[in-house]
C-alpha positions in Angstrom: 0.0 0.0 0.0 2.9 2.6 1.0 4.5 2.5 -2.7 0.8 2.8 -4.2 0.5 5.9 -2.1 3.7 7.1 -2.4 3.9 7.1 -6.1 0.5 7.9 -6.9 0.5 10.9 -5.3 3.7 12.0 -6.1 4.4 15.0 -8.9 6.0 12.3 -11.1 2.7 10.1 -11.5 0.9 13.6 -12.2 3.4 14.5 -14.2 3.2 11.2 -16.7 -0.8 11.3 -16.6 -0.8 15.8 -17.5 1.6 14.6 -20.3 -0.9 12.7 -23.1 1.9 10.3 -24.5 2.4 6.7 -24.5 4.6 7.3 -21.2 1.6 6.4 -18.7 1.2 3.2 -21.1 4.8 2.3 -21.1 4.9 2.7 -16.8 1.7 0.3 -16.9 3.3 -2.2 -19.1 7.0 -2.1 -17.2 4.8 -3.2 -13.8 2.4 -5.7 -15.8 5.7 -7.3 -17.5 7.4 -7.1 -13.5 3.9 -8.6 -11.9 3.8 -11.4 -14.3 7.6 -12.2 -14.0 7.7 -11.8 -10.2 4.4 -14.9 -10.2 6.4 -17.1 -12.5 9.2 -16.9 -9.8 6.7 -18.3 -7.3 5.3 -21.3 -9.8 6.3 -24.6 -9.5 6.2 -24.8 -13.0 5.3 -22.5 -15.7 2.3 -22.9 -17.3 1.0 -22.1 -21.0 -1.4 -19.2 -19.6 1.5 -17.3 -18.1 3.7 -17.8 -21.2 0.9 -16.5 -23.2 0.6 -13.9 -20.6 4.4 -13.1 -21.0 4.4 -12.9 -24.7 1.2 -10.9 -24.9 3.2 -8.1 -22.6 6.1 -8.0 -24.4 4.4 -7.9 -27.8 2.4 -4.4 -26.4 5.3 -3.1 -24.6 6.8 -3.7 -28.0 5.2 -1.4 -30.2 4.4 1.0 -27.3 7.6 2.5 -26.8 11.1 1.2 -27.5 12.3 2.0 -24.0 10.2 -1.1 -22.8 12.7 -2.8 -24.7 15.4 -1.4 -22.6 13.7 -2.2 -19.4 13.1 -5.9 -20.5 16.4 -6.6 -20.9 17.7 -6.1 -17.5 14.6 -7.5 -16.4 15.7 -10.8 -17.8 19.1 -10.7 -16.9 17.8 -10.6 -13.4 15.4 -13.1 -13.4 17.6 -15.9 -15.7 20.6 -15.3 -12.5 18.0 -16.0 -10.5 16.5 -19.3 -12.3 19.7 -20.1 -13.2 20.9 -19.9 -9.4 18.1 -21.7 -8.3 18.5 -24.4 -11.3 15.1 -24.1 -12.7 16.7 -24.5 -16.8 13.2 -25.8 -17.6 11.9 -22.9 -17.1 15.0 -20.4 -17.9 14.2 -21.6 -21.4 10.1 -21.0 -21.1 10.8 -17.9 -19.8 13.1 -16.9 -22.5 11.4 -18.3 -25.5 7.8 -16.3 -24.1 9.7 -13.1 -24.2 11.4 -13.8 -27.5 7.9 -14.9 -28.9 6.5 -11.6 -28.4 9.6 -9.8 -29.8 9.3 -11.9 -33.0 5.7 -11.3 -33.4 6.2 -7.4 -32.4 8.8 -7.2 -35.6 6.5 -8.8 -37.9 3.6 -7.0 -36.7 5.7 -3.6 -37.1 9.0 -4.7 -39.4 9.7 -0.8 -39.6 10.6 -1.0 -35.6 14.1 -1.9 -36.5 14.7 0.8 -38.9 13.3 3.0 -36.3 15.3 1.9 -33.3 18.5 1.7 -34.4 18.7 4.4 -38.3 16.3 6.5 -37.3 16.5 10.1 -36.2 15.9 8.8 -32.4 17.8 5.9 -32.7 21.1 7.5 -33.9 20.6 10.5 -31.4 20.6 7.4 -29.0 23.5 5.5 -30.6 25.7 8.7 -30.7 24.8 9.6 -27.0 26.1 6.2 -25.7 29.4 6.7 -27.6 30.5 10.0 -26.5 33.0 10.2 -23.4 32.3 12.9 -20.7 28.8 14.0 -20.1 27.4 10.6 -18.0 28.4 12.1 -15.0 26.7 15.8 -15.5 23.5 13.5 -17.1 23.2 11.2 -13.9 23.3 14.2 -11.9 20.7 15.7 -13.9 18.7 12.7 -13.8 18.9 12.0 -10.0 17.3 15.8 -9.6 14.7 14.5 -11.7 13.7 11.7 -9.7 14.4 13.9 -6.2 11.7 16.7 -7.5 9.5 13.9 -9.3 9.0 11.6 -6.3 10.3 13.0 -3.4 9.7 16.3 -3.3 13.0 17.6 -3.5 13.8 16.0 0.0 16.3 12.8 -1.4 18.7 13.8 0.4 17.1 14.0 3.6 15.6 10.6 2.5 18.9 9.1 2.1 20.3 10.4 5.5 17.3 8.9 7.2 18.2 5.7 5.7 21.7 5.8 6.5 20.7 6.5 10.3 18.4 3.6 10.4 21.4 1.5 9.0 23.5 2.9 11.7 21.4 2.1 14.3 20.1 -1.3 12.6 23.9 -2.5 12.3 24.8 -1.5 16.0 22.0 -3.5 17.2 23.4 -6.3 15.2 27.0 -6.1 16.9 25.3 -5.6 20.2 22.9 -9.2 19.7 25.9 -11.1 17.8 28.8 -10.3 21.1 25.8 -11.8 23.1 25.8 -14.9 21.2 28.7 -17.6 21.6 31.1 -18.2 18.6 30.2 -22.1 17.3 26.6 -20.4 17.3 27.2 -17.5 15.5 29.2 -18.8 12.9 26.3 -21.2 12.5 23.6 -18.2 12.3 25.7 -16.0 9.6 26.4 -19.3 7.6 22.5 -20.3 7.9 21.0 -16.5 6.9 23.7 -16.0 3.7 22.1 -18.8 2.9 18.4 -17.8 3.3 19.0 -14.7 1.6 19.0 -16.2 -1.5 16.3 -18.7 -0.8 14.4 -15.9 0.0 12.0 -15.1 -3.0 10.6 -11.8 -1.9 14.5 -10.8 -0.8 15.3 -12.0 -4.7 12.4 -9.7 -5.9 13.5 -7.1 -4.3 16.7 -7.4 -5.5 15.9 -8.0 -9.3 13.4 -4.9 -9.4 16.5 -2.8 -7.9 19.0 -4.3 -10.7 16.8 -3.5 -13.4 15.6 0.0 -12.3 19.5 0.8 -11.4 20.4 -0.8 -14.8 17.7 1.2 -16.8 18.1 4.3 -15.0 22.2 4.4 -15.7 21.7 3.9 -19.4 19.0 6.1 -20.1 20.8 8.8 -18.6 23.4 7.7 -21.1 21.4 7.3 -24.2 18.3 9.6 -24.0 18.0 12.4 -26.4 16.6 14.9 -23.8 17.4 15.1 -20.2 13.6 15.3 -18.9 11.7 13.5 -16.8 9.1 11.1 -19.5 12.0 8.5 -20.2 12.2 7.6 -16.3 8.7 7.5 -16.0 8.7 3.8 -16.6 10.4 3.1 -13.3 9.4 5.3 -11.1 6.7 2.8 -9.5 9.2 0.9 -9.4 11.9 3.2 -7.6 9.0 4.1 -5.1 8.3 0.1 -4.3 12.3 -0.1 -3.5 12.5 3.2 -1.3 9.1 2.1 0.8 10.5 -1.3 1.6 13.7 -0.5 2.2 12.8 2.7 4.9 9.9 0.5 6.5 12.0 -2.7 6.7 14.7 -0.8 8.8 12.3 1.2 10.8 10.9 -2.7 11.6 14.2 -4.2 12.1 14.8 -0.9 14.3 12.1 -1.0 16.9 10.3 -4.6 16.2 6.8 -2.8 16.2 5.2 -3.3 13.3 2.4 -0.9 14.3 5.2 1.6 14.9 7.0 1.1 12.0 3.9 1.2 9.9 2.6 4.6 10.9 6.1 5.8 11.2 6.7 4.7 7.4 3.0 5.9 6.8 4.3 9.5 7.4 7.0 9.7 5.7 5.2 8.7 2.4 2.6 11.3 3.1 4.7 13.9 4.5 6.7 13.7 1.0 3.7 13.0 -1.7 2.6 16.6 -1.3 5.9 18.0 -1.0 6.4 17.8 -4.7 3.0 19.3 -5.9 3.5 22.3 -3.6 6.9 23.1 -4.8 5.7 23.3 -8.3 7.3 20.2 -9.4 4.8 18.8 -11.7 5.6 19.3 -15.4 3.7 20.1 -18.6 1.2 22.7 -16.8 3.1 25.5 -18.8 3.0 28.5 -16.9 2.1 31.0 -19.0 0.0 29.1 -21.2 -3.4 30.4 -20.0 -1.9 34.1 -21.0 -0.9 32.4 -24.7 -4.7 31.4 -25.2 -5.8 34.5 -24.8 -3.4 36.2 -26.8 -4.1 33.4 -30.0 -8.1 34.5 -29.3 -7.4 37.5 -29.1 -5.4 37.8 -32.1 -7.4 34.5 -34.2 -8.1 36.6 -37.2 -4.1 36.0 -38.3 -1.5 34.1 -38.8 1.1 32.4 -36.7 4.5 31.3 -37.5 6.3 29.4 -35.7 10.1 28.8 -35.5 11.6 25.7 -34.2 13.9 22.8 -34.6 10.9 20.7 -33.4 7.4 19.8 -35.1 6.2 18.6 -32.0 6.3 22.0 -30.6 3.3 22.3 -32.5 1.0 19.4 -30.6 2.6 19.9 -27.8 0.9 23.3 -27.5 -1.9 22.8 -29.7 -4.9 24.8 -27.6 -3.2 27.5 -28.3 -2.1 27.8 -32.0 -5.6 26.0 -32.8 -6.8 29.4 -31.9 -5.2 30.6 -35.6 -6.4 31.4 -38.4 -3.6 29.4 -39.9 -0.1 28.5 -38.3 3.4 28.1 -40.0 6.0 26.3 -39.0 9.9 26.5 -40.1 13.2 25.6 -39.0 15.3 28.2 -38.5 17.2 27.6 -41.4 14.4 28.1 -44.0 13.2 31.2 -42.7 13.9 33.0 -46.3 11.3 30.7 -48.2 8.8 31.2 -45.4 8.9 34.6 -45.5 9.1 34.6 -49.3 5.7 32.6 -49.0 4.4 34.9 -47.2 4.6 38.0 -49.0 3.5 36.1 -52.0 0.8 35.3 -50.7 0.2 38.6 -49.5 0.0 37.4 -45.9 2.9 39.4 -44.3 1.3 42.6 -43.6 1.0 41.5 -39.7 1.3 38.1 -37.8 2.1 36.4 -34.8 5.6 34.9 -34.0 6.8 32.7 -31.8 10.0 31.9 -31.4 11.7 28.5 -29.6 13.6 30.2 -26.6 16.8 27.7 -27.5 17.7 29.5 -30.9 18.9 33.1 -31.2 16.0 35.6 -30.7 17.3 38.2 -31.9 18.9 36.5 -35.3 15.7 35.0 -36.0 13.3 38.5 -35.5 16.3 40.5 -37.8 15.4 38.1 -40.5 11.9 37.9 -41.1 10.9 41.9 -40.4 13.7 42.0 -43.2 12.5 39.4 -45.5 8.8 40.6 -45.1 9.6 44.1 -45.3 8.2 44.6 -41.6 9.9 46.9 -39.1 7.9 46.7 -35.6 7.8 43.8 -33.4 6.5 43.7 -30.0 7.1 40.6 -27.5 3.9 39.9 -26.2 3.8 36.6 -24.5 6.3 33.6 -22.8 5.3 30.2 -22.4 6.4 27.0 -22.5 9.4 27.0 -24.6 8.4 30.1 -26.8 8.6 33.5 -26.8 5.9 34.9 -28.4 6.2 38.2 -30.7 3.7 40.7 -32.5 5.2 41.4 -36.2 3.7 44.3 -38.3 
């Protein structure tokens, strides 16, 4: 229940919901695919129904989003050490051929995936990411501030110090019950639990989930194209299941109340869910956007153009260029044809501009109220990632 709460109500989970993309899909389908693995681990034996199950998963998670891809991998490696440890080969190999089933069937459902994944624009963005030397560090760092703001409302650190006091305190308890404990004995005890740890299937969960989030987590950071929050939306479920368990269980091992332990673990989760929504953490509101509607009202008799390196600047922000009576959109780089267009057109005697805040404001304005033969311009809005203009 504390991981449900915790991540439900945290900015990150608002965060993937505000943001209509396959991301909320791709977070359901990395916890069905964990779900279904985490029950074969408890079978006996591996039946047809959870193969076709497994397969089923891994076809959707397929075609959702290549990053499910990503996150099945260390998935697997997990849970094949773990069969393999436990010498179930029987069903290693069920396990492995329902997964590869599903990957066949997404390639032949979808043969362009390939070409997508690894020569197209994303994929060799991705490719040329994971080859260049220097910036993992500054991206991890980047990426750990995500998931402090995203899920714990800016408070990790104090998170992390309250963790490594309970450890503290955990492992001088432990010194204190193992002196009172004869030698034979205690030999006999560590020897005995090393050896439970890893007959311990909810202890080998726990440690699979961790491997595959860590695992995921590190490459992203590596190979994504943007540093923002949507590509670690996939495990952050999963990173709230590891932090609940892990503060609760030492909080348990601590003072051996469980009622204790439960409401003290209770409010930790609550005292951080709304931490994050009050600091302003949740992303894709836009501030400013309410202000951009009214101005595209406002001015819904003209034109808009838009300048960007990105198309999807233009769904991304759609209430508000829907407003137009038509919108253009150019790269920076083509800026002469558009405004060429324009004036043939005979559709440059005033407009709207807005401008993506990562090229050169000031570059971009020169050249259009030069190309169109316009000489005022007014900034008249900021949102998002534009900066809006008036141009007559």
């Amino acid at each position: 229940m504390l991981p449900c709460i915790f991540w439900g109500f945290s900015a990150g989970a608002i965060s993937s919901v505000v943001f209509i993309r396959m991301y909320a899909m791709l977070t359901c389908l990395t916890l069905l695919i964990t779900w279904l693995t985490f029950r074969l681990l408890d079978s006996d034996n591996i039946s047809l129904k959870q193969m076709a199950a497994l397969s089923t998963v891994a076809l959707i998670g397929f075609l959702t989003q290549y990053y499910f891809v990503v996150y099945l991998f260390f998935l697997f490696v997990g849970t094949a050490l773990f069969l393999f440890l436990q010498k179930r080969f029987r069903d290693f190999w069920k396990y492995t051929g329902s997964l590869a089933l599903g990957g066949v069937l997404g390639i032949l459902f979808f043969p362009a995936s390939l070409s997508h994944i690894f020569f197209g624009y994303r994929g060799k963005e991705n490719q040329s990411n994971l080859l260049l030397l220097g910036n993992w560090k500054s991206r991890i760092r980047s990426y750990v501030t995500i998931v402090n703001d995203s899920l714990f409302g800016s408070f990790l650190k104090a998170f992390v110090l309250l963790f490594i006091g309970l450890l503290l305190l955990a492992g001088i308890k432990a010194l204190v019950a193992r002196s009172q404990v004869r030698s034979n004995d205690q030999q006999e005890g560590i020897f005995s639990k090393i050896a439970a740890l890893f007959r311990n299937p909810s202890l080998s969960k726990f440690f699979i989930l961790g491997f595959t989030s860590l695992f995921y987590f590190l490459l992203i950071s590596k190979i994504s194209s943007y540093e923002i929050d949507r590509y670690m939306f996939p495990v952050f479920p999963q990173i709230g299941v590891l932090a609940m368990v892990s503060i609760s269980s030492m909080i348990l091992f601590t003072c051996k109340d469980p009622r204790f332990a439960g409401a003290i673990s209770l409010a930790i989760c609550i005292a951080l869910c709304p931490a994050g929504i009050l600091r302003g953490n949740i992303s894709y509101l836009y501030p400013g956007a309410q202000e951009a509607d009214q101005i595209a009202v406002s001015h819904s008799a003209e034109l808009c153009v838009v300048v960007s390196d990105y198309p999807n600047r233009i769904h991304e922000n759609f209430t508000a260029f829907s407003q137009y009576r038509g919108v253009y959109f150019t790269r920076p780089e083509n800026l002469s044809l558009l405004s060429q267009g324009l004036a043939e057109q005979g559709e440059s005697s005033s407009f709207v501009l807005y401008v993506d805040t990562s090229l050169d404001q000031s570059s971009i304005l020169q050249q259009i109220k030069s190309s169109a033969h316009l000489t005022n311009s007014q900034e008249i809005s900021s949102f998002n990632i534009f900066t809006g203009y008036y141009i007559a």
